[in-house]
Every structure is written in structure tokens, then in C-alpha cells.
N, C-alpha and C positions, 0 to 999 in steps of 0.2 A: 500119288498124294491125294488127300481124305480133303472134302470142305465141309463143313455145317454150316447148312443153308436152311431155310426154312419155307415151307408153302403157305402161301395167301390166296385170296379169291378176291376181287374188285366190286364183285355184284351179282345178281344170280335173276335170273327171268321170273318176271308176277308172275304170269300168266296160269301156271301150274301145268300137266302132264294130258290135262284133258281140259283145261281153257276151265277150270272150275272158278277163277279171278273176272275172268268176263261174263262169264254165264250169272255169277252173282250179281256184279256191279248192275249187270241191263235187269235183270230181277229187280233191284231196288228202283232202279228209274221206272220201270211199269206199276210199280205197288206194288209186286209179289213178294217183298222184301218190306220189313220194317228196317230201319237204323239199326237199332241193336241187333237184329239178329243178321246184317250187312258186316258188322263189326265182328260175330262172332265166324263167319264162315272164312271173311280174309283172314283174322288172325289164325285159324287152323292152317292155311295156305301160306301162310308168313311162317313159321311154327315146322310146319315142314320142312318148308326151303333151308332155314338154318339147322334142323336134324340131315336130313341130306347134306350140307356140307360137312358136318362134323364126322357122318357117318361113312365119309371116303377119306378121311385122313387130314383134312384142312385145317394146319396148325392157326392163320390169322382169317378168321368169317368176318364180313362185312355186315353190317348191322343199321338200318336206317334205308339202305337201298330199293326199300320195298315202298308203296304208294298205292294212294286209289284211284291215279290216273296218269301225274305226270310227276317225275320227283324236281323239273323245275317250278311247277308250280306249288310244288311242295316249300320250298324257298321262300316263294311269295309270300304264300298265306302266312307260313312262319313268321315274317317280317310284316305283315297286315299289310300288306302292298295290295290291297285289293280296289282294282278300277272305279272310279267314283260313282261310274254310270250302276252301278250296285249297290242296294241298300247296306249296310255295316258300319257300326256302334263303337266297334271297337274289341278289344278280347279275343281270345278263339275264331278262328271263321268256322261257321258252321256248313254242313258236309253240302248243303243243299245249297250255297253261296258259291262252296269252293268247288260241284257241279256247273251251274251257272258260271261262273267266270272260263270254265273249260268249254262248254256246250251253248252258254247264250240260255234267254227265256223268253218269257211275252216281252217282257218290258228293255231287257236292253243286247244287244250283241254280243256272239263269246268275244274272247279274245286271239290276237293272233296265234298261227298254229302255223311251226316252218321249221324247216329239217332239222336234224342235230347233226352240224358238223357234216359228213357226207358220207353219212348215213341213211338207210330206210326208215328212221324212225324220225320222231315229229316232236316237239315240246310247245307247250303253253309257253309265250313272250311274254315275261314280267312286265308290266305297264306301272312305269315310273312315274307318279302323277303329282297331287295335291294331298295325299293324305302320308303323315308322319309315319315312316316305321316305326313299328315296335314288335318286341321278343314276344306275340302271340304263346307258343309252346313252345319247348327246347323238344324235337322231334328228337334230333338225336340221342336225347338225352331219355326218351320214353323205350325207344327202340333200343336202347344198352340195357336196363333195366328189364325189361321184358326176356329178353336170350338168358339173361344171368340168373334172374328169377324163376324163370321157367323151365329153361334147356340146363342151366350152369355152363354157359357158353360166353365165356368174357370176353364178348366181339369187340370190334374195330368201327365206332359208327363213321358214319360218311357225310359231308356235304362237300357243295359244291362252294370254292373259293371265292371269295369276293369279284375281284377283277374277273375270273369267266362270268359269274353273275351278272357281272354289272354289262361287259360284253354283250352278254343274250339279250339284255333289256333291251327296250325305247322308253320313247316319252320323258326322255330328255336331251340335253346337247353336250356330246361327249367332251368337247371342245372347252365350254365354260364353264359347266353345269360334276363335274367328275371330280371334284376335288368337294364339294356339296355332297353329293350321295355319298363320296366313301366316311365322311363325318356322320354322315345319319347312321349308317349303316354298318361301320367297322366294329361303333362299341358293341352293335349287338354280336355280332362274332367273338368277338371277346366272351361277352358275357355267357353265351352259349359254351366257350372251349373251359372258360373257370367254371362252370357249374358240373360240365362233364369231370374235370379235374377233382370239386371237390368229392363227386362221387367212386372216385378210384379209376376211372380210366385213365390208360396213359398213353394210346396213341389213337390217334386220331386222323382219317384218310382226307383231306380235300383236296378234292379233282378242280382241278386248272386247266382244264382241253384246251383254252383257248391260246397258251405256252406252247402250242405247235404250229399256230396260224404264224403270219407274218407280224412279229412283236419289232413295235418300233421302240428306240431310247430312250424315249416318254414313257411306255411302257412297263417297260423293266426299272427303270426308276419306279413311277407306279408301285408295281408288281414290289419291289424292296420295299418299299416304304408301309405297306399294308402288314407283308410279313416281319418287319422289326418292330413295330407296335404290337403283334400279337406273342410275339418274341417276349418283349418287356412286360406283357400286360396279364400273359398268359404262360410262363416260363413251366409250369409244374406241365402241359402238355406236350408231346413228341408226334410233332405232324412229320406224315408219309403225304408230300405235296405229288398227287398224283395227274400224270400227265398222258394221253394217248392218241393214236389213231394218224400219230405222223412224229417224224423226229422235230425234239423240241426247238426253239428256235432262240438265236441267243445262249448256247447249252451251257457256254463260261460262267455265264450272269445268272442263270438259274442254277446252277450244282452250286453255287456259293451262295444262294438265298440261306437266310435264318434259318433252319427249318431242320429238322431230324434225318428227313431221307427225302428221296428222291423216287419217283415211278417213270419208269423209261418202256416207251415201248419196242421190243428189240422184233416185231412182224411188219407193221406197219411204218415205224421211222426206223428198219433196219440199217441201211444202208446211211443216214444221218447220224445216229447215235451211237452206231458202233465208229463211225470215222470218229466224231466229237470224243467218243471214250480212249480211242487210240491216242490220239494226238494231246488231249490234257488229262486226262487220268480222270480218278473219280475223288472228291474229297476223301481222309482219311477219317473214321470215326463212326462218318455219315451211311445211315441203310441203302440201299439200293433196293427198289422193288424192279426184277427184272420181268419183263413180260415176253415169256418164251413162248404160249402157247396161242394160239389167233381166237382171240373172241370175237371174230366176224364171220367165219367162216367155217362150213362143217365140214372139212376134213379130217381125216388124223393126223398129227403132229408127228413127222420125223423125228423120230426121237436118237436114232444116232446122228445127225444132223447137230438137234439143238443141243444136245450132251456136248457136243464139241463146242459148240459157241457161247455156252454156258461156262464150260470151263474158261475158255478164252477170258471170259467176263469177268470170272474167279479171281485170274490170274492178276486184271489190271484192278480189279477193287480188292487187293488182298487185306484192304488194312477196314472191311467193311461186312458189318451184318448183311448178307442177301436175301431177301424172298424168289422164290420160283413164283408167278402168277402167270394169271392171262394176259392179256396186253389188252386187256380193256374188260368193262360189265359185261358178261354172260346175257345179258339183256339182248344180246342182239341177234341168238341163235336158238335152234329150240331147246327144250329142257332133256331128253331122253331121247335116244335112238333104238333102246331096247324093243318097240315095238315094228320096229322097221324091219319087221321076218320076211313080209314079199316080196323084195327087192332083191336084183340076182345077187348071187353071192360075191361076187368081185365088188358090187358098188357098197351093198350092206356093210361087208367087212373091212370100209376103207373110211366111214363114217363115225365123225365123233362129235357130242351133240353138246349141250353145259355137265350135264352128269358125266360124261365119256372125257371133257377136257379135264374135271377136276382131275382125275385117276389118273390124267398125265402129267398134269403138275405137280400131282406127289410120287411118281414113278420116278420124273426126273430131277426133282429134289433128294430121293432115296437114292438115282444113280450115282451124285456128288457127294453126298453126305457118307453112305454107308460102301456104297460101291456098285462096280453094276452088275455084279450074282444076285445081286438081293432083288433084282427086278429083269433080270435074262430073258424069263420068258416070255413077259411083256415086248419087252424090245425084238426079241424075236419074231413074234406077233404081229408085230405092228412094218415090220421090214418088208415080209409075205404078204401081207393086205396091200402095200403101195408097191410093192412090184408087180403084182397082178393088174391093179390096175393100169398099170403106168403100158401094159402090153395088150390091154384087152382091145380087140378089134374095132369097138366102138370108138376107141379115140384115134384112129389110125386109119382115115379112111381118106384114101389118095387124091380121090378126085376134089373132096372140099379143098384138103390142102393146094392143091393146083389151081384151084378157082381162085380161091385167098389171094394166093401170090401173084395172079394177074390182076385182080383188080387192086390191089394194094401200089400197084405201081399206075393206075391210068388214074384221068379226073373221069369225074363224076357230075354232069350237069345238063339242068334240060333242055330242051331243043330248041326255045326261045327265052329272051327275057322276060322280066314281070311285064312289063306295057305291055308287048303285043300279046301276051299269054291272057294279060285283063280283057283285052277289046272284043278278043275271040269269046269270052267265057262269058262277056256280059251280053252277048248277043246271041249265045247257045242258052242263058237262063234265063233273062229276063226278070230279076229278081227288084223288088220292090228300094225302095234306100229301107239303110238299116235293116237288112233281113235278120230275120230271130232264129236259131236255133237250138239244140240242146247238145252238150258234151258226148252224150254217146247213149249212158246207161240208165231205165227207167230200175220204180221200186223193185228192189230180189223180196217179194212178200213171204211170208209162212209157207204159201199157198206155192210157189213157186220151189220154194229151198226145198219143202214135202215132197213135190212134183222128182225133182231132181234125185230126192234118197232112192227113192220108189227106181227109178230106171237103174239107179249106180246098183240097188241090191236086190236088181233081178225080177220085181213084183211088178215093174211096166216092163211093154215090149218095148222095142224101138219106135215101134209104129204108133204108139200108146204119148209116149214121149214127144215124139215128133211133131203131132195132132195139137199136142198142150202145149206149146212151142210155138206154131201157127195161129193157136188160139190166140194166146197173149201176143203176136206181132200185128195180129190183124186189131185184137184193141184198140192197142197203142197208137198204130197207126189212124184210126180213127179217131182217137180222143186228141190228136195232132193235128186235124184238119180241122176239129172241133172248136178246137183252142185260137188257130189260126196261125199258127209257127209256119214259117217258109222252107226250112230246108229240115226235112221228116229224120228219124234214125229209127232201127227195125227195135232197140231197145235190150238187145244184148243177154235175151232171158235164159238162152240156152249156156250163158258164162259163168263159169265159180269167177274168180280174179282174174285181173284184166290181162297178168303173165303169165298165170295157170295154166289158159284155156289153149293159147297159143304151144306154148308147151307143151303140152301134151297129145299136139297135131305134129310136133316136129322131130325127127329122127335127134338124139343127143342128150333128151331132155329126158329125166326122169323126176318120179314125184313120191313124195315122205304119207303115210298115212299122218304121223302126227307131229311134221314138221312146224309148228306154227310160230311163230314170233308177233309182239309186239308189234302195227307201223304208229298210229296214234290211239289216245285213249282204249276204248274196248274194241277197237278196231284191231284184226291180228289177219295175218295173210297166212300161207303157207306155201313161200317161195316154190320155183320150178329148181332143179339142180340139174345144172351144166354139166356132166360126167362127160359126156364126149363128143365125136364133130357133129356140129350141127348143120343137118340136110331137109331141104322138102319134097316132100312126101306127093302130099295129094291136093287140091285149095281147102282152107279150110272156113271159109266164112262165106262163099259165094253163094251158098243155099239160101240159108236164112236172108240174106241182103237181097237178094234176085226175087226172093217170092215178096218181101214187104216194096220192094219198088213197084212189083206189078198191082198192086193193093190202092196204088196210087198216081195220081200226074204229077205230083209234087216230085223233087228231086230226095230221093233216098242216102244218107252217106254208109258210104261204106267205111266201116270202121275195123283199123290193125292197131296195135301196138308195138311201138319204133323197137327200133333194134338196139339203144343206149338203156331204155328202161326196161326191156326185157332185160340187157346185162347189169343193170344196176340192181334190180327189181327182182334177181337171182340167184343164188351162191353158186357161184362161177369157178371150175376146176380153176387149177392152179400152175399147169402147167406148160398153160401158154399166157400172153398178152395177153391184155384184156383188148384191145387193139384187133388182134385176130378174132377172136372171139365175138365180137363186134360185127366185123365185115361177115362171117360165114353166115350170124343171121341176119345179116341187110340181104346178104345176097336169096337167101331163102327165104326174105318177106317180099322182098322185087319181084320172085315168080308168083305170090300171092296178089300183087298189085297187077299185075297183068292179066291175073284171072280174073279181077274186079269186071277191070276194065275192057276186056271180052265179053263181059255176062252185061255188058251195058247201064254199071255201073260208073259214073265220069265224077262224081264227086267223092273222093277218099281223104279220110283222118285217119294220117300214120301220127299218133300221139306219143308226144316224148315230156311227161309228166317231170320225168329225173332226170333229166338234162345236167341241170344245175347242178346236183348234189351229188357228181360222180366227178365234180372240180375237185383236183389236189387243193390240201386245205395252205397252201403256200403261195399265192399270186403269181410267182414267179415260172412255177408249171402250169400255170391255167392254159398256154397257148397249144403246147405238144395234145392236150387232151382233149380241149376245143378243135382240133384242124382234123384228128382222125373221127369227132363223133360228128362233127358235121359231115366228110364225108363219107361217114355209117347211114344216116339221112339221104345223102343225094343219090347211095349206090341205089336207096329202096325204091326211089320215088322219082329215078330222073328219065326210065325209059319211057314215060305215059303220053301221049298228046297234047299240042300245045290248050286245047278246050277241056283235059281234063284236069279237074279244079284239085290241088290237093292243099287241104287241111290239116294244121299240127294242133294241139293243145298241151300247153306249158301247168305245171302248178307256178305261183308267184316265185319270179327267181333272181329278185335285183336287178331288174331288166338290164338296167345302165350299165350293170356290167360288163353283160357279154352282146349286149348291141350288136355288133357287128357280127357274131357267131353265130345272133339268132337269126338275121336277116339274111347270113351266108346260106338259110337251112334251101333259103328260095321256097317256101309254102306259100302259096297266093293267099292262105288266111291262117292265123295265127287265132286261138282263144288265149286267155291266160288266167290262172285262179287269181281276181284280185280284192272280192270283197273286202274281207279283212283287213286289207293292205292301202287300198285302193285310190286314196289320193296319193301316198309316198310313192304307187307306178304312175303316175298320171303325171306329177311331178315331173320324173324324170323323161315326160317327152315335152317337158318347156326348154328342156336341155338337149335332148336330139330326135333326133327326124326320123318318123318310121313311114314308108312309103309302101307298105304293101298290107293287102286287107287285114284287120286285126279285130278280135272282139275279147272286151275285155267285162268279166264274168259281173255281173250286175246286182248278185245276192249270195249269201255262203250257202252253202249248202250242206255245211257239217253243221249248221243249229237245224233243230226241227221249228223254229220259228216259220209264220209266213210274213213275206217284207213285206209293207207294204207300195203300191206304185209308183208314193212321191221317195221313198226311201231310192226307188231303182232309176226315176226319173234326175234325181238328183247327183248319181251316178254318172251315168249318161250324160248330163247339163256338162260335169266339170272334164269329162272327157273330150268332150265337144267343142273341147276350146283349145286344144291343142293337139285333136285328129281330123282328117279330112273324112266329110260323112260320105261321102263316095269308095269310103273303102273300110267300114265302120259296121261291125255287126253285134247284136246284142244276143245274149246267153245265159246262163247260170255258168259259176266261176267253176265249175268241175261233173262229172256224172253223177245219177238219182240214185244208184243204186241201196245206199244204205239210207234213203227218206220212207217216208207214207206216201200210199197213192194220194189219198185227200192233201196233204201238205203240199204233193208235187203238183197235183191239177192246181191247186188257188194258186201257186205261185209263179207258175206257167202264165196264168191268166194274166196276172198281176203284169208280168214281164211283158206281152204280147201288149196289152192294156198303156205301158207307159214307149212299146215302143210307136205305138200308134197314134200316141199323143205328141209326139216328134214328128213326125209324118204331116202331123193334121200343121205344126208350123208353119207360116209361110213363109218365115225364111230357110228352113227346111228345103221346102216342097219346090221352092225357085232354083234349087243348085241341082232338081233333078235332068 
């Protein structure tokens, strides 16, 4: 039996094939870019992305998905929700405004920047304030008009639905304040889906991610009540309310919303929504966007696998138009794997990248529809790449596996409590109250990233390398005693990315020439990829750490990166636990921490950035994944000395939430990123009690502003009133790496400058 299905795409990566989206946007932030001609190189880059879609077969393109920095904040400005601490009139925000609300200026702070969902990627938080929305531009409505005009490509524009909208906000009280904004804010959705209407579209995507978080009855009421107004108000349009990245919640209340069709994600909420499709069917009428192929992850898709579950799918929405898509925007992997030739052939050929998934989305929509002759040899293809893999020696390596299995079963903890591990440490340092330090990483300058090409292609020796390397430690290390910070870092110059470097010191770990993704604005990393067990090797940090401690009396930290955000922070094989995966690299950075700590390093930051954002997005799983990633943490860091000090740093992660999981880590000092955030965490310890050292970050560090000292001292004051300064350290909220040296020395100063103005207290100086 034959079905007619059809293939869609959700979204497709800015960034482009060689990062041509970021290389412009920072053009225009330096001058080398005027506006218009900013305007003219994205839309070539926009321009592509949807001829590449059209050009692999992609019967419904996504149209609007594209941005000049964040597509939440695209929403915003849409809606003139722009922060009042910003000058604006009214109209259009103009590009240098809607910069500034992302990046901050002289005059006022960006706005906050926090995961998406639990993901590596980051959105601008709409700030809900004082000023009226209003329909700024129908974005969607330009980006429909441009594909059709241009390409004749009668895409599918996209926004993001009211209720997640309003979800991602602050700067109001969802409590009393939510039936307020969705009045301000509904008609213009409206008005937005009738103008799209009267210009001939007729379906329309709004993503609702936040339909897989824990929806309560309020909720879904809610959630009705927005969609039968847009129902009534906007009938001539056919929403595809799309939803990903976990099975939806509520799945009864949602398949029966107003609404044309439904997006299910069948990778991520498999195990949810195929029970939810079993047990109540699908409405009859209504589309289903199924999402067969994983847009988080670069593998390639089983494709006899999903052809069966597809069918399955077939069988229970018989009475239903299907889309074959991904299970989420393409946004989250890199654009092409075609240049991935040095990679052995077993990993190459098992790699599928956003170009590589479309071709499977229309392969296995052509399997159902036409049959599967019509695509054999694909499927063939694709059988021999994941059996090779699935046998290659790398991932089969006994001894990990045996390690795994023993520590998986013992605890994990260190050889004293916080007290007496404090009394011992504070008698081994001698540290001042309030000591100051820095997260990890000084500026990566020109001068440095040059430095680096030079050695990768050959034109430095090692030795050449190495020299330039000591140079810039010994600097640093002086412009640090300069400054007057207490506890030194060597400054990390010899690191691409903070999971990069590690990775590619670790047996398992293999690296993309032009894997890059998106994390925040022009920010894009290029994950490490997990293909097999991961072992160590040789130390891989002890050098550089050992020679900037001998540079100095000060205490030097020794800096790793945890074993949750190396797994989070990577595209991670698929076929094991992430669980296991987890443990083999705790146990392979634990022999890195004892290498520290023989080279007579005692103070170590194993940093767990991602912590947070590797929570199932459902409450009710948070505890299975909190219990094994704390003890991923305690396997790395519990065999050290009760006098050696170990150090974590968090980005901002709702402290209150995981309270207890974070205290479970047992690190004698915590940082946490809280600028941005930073009374809403402060807040939360008028509510509970943190007993072990903590510094929480004093100034952002993604604006190139410098704060100034009563801004940091201010900080400080309101911390100070519900931490003990006996266990209280001050910092920047994350690493320098992406600042200016000049921005980083004044702000250093600044920071040292207001911690010492603390000190000089004398109610301070009496609790010492």
C-alpha cells in the first residue's frame, strides 16, 4: 500500500557553509560594512538557503526563519517591545537599536541571553516593560514576498506562537499580568496572519516549543483560547502549530486545538507521542507534520528503521495529509558535510549534516509515496555506513566499557566534608575576604587566532608555537598581579573552544573541518563529535598550568571542562546513554585532575557551563538526569586532597531550581554567569541557603561595555545581604575570551577597584 506524503523543512542554519552570516554581521559592527551593503550580503545568504532547499527536493520551505541575530528577538522588535533603557520613537527599530538590545552600548546593558529550551543555543529574553506593542513590520510577511518574488518559491513563513512567546519573556507576572499582554499582543497576531492571508498564503508554521514543557490546565485553556480567536479572526489561514524537542504534553488538548495540523516530534518526544498516537488516534482531516529525521544531531537517519515507523504513523493518521520533516530547525547542526573528506571513512560516511538531512526527508517521503525502488540505493547506502560504524573498533573498546560498569555502580565522594575541606584550604591560601578572580579565558586577539593558523598549517614549528604561547602566559600573568586579582589563570591562549581542545586530546573524539553551528548571536562553535569510547590518553593541560604557576606566588587555577558540558556541548553518538557517555569522560578527566594535582597544582575549575540545559524539558525527569550528572562531577573531582580547592562555574541556570543538585556537585567554590540575571539569582538565596563558597559574576561580559565600579559594587552590596562574605568571591559572570584586551584590563581594574572598596568596610574587615 502507496501513501502521498509530502516533505517540509522547519528551518535551515543563518550561518552559511563558511560562516559568510558572521563574518558580515562583525564587518558591520567594526565599520567595514555600511547598512546597505550588511543588507545586501545577508540577503544573498538568505537567497541561498532557500535555493538549496528547493534544490533537494523540499516540497513546504520555511521562509522567515532567517535573522540578523536572534529570531526571538526578531518577535520583539516586530512587536516594538524594545527595553526602555533604549532610546525609540516608535516605528521600525532600527538595526543599530535591535544590535544594542542584543549586545548592550555605552549607555545602557543588553538584554538577557539563556538557553533555548535544552539546547546549545541562546535567545535574546523579550523584556516585557512599559512601552505599548505595536506591528513594527509583518517580518513574515516581507520574507514570503521575497522567496516568491525572487526564487518563485511560495514558502511557509514562520513565527513563534503567542503563549511560547509570552513563556520566553519577563518583566511581567505571569500570574496577573498574562491575560494583559495576550490583549495587547494577540490582535497583532492576528493582524500579522490577515495580511499574510490577504496576500495569498495559506499556511502558516507557529512553533509553540513550549507544548512539550510541563503544561498545566491553565495553560491549555490559555493555549485554546488564543487559538480560537485566531481561528475566528483569521479563518482564511491554515496553521501547522508546530511543536519539538520533547513529546507534547497534554497531547488530547493539543491535537484538538483550532488549528489545521499539528508538528510532532517523532526523535525527540518518540517514545511520548507515538504512545499519545496509539492510544487516541490523530484527528481526522487535520495535517500532521511528522518529524522523522533528528535536527540535533549529525548522524544519518536509519532509514529502514524510520520507513517502518512512518508507516506505522501512516496507518494511524489514515484519514490525514502527512509532511515528512525534521523534528526540529536545522538551526541546530551544521549546513554541509560535503567537505568532511579527512575524516576516516567509517565516521565520514555515517555523517549527515542540514544539506545531508534534507535528502533524507525527501528519500523517505519518496519511500511512502512512490515506493522504495525509487530510492534503494540510497537506503542501501545508508544501511553500510551505520553497520560499519556500529562495528568499528573505536567504539568497542573493552576496557572503557569495564570501567563504566564499575563506577556506575559505587558512589562517588570526597574524602571530607565542605567544613573541614574549608579550614584546611583557608590555612593552605591565605586568601584575602572576597578574593577576585577570573572565569578562566583572557582576549583570543587577531594576534593570537594568526598565531594559531600559522602552527595548524604548518608555517610555525611547535617550538615556534609554544614560545608564543609562553609569551602571552607570562603577560597575562603579569597584567594579573598588576591588576591585583587573587587567585591568577594561565589565560587559555593555546584553546580554540572550551570542548574543542579537550577533545581533541581524548581517544573517541573526532573533529568536522566545517562543522560549525550557531551557540549565541555571531558566536558559532564547532562541536567535538563523540563517534567512539572515550579514553585518556596523555594530560593534557598540565604544561601550560605548571609553567604560569612557576611565573608566580599567587595561586594559579587549573582549568578543565566537566564531563556534562563536554556531553552536552557535543554531538554525542547515539548508541549508548548519554549516562554512559558521561561517566567514561568523568573518568578520563579524573586522571587529568590528578595530573593537576601532582604537577602541584591544588586549585582546579572543572566548569559545568551546561549543566542546566541538558534538563529533560518535563520536571518530572529532571531527577534521573540531575543524580547521574552530578555523579559525572563527583567521579572527576572526588579523588583530590582534602586542601585541594576545586572550583565549578555554572552559566545563570535558575539556581532555585536545582539547589540541591548544585550543592550535591560538593565544589568548595561555585561562579555563576549572573549579570544579566542578577537580582532574580540573588533573590533566590532570600529563599535558600547556599553554604559553600560561591561567586557570582559582577559584570557581563558578552557587552563590550566597561561597567563601571559603583555598577559592580552595587552588585556585590545586594548579594551581600543574603551570602556569608566568608565564603563570597568576586569575578566577571564568564571567560574573556571573545572581549578586547583594553575592555578586559579597565574592567578587571574596575572589579579589583569595587572589591576593595569592600575590604576597606569596616563592617567588612570585622568578620575577618
Amino acid at each position: 500500500m502507496s501513501h502521498t506524503v509530502k516533505s517540509g523543512n522547519l528551518g535551515y542554519p543563518r550561518i552559511g557553509g563558511q560562516r559568510e552570516w558572521k563574518k558580515a554581521i562583525e564587518a558591520y559592527w567594526t565599520g567595514k560594512l555600511d547598512e546597505q551593503q550588511l543588507h545586501g550580503q545577508l540577503t544573498e545568504i538568505r537567497l541561498h538557503n532557500l535555493r538549496q532547499q528547493r534544490d533537494q527536493g523540499i516540497e513546504i520551505i520555511p521562509v522567515g526563519d532567517f535573522t540578523y541575530y536572534d529570531h526571538v528577538l526578531d518577535m520583539a522588535v516586530m512587536f516594538g517591545l524594545v527595553p526602555e533603557r533604549f532610546s525609540y520613537s516608535g516605528g521600525e527599530v532600527s538595526l543599530d537599536t535591535y544590535y544594542a538590545i542584543a549586545r548592550g552600548n555605552k549607555e545602557a546593558p543588553a538584554s538577557e541571553m539563556t538557553k533555548w529550551f535544552n539546547t546549545n543555543y541562546h535567545y535574546i529574553v523579550p523584556e516585557l516593560g512599559g512601552r505599548k506593542p505595536q506591528l513594527t513590520v509583518n517580518r513574515p510577511l516581507v520574507a514570503y514576498r521575497e522567496a516568491k518574488e525572487k526564487l518563485g518559491i511560495d514558502g511557509r513563513p514562520v513565527l513563534i506562537g503567542l503563549y511560547s512567546f509570552l513563556k520566553l519573556s519577563k518583566g511581567f507576572n505571569e500570574a496577573t499580568e498574562w491575560d494583559h499582554w495576550v490583549e495587547l499582543l494577540l490582535p497583532l497576531y492576528v493582524q500579522v496572519l490577515q495580511e499574510l492571508a490577504a496576500e495569498g498564503v495559506a499556511w502558516v508554521q507557529v512553533d509553540e516549543p513550549s507544548l512539550v514543557t510541563s503544561v498545566s490546565a491553565e495553560d491549555i485553556t490559555r493555549v485554546r483560547a488564543i487559538y480560537e480567536t485566531i481561528q475566528r479572526k483569521a479563518p482564511q489561514i491554515s496553521i501547522l502549530l508546530q511543536t519539538y524537542f520533547e513529546a507534547v504534553d497534554r497531547y488530547e488538548e493539543v491535537v484538538s486545538l483550532p488549528v489545521a495540523g499539528i508538528g510532532l516530534d517523532f526523535i525527540h518526544g518518540l517514545d511520548g507521542n507515538l504512545a499519545a498516537l496509539r492510544k487516541f488516534g490523530f484527528p481526522a482531516g487535520k495535517t500532521l507534520g511528522a518529524g522523522m529525521v533528528d535536527g540535533r544531531n549529525i548522524w544519518r537517519t536509519d532509514l529502514y528503521r524510520q520507513k517502518q515507523l512512518l508507516l506505522e504513523i501512516l496507518e494511524m493518521a489514515a484519514d490525514s495529509e502527512v509532511i515528512v520533516q525534521p523534528s526540529c530547525s536545522l538551526l541546530h547542526v551544521p549546513v554541509s558535510a560535503k567537505q568532511e573528506q579527512t575524516l576516516v571513512a567509517v565516521l565520514r560516511d555515517a555523517l549527515s549534516f542540514a544539506e545531508e538531512k534534507l535528502g533524507e526527508v525527501v528519500a523517505l517521503s519518496a519511500a511512502v509515496s512512490t515506493g522504495i525502488d525509487s530510492v534503494k540505493g540510497i537506503f542501501e547506502s545508508n544501511r553500510i555506513a551505520l553497520d560499519n560504524l556500529a562495528k568499528d573498533p573505536a567504539r568497542n573498546r573493552a576496557n572503557v566499557a569495564a570501567a563504566v560498569e564499575k563506577i556506575a555502580s559505587e558512589p562517588a565522594a570526597r574524602g571530607s566534608e565542605f567544613a573541614i575541606r574549608r579550614k584546611k584550604q583557608k590555612e593552605k591560601w591565605h586568601l584575602p575576604l572576597l578574593p577576585t578572580t577570573t572565569i578562566g579565558s583572557f582576549p583570543q586577539t587577531a594576534e593570537v587566532r594568526s598565531a594559531r593558523q600559522k602552527w595548524r598549517k604548518g608555517d610555525w614549528s611547535q617550538e615556534q608555537y609554544e614560545s608564543f604561547i609562553k609569551e602571552h602566559i607570562q603577560q597575562w600573568i603579569s597584567l594579573q598581579e598588576e591588576i591585583g586579582i587573587d587567585v591568577l589563570v594561565h589565560g587559555e591562549f593555546e584553546r580554540t573552544d572550551m570542548v574543542e581542545f579537550f577533545g581533541e586530546k581524548l581517544p573517541g573524539f573526532a573533529f568536522t573541518k566545517g562543522g560549525w553551528v550557531q551557540s549565541y548571536g555571531t558566536r558559532c562553535v564547532k562541536p567535538p563529535v563523540i563517534y567512539g569510547d572515550v579514553d585518556f590518553d596523555q594530560p593534557m593541560t598540565v604544561k601550560e598550568t605548571e609553567y604560569a604557576q612557576s611565573l608566580t606566588n599567587k595561586p594559579v587555577k587549573g582549568m578543565l571542562t566537566g564531563p556534562i558540558t563536554i556531553l552536552n556541548w557535543s554531538f554525542v553518538r547515539s548508541d549508548l546513554s548519554r549516562e554512559q557517555v558521561a561517566y567514561q569522560i568523568a573518568l578520563a578527566l579524573r586522571k587529568e585532575v590528578e595530573a593537576l594535582e601532582r604537577a602541584g597544582i591544588e586549585m582546579i575549575q572543572v566548569d559545568e557551563p551546561a549543566l542546566r540545559e541538558g534538563l529533560p524539558l518535563k520536571r518530572e525527569d529532571w531527577a534521573g538526569y540531575l543524580d547521574w550528572s552530578v555523579k559525572a562531577f563527583r567521579v572527576t573531582t572526588s579523588t583530590v586532597r582534602d586542601t585541594t580547592q576545586i572550583h565549578t562555574h555554572m552559566c545563570y541556570c535558575e539556581f532555585h531550581d536545582i539547589i540541591d543538585s548544585i550543592r550535591a556537585l560538593d565544589a568548595d567554590v561555585i561562579s555563576i554567569e549572573t549579570s544579566r540575571s542578577h537580582g532574580e539569582l540573588v533573590h533566590s538565596f532570600e529563599e535558600h541557603t547556599y553554604d559553600l563558597g560561591i561567586g557570582l559574576g559582577v559584570y557581563d561580559i558578552h557587552s563590550p561595555r566597561v561597567p563601571s565600579v559603583e555598577e559592580m559594587t552595587s552588585m556585590i552590596d545586594r548579594a551581600l545581604q543574603v551570602l556569608d562574605p566568608e565564603l563570597f568571591w568576586i569575578n566577571p559572570d564568564c571567560g574573556l575570551k571573545t572581549r578586547g584586551v583594553d575592555e578586559t584590563v579597565k574592567s578587571l581594574k574596575n572589579m579589583v577597584l569595587a572589591a576593595n572598596q569592600y575590604r576597606a568596610k569596616e563592617s567588612l574587615v570585622g568578620t575577618k
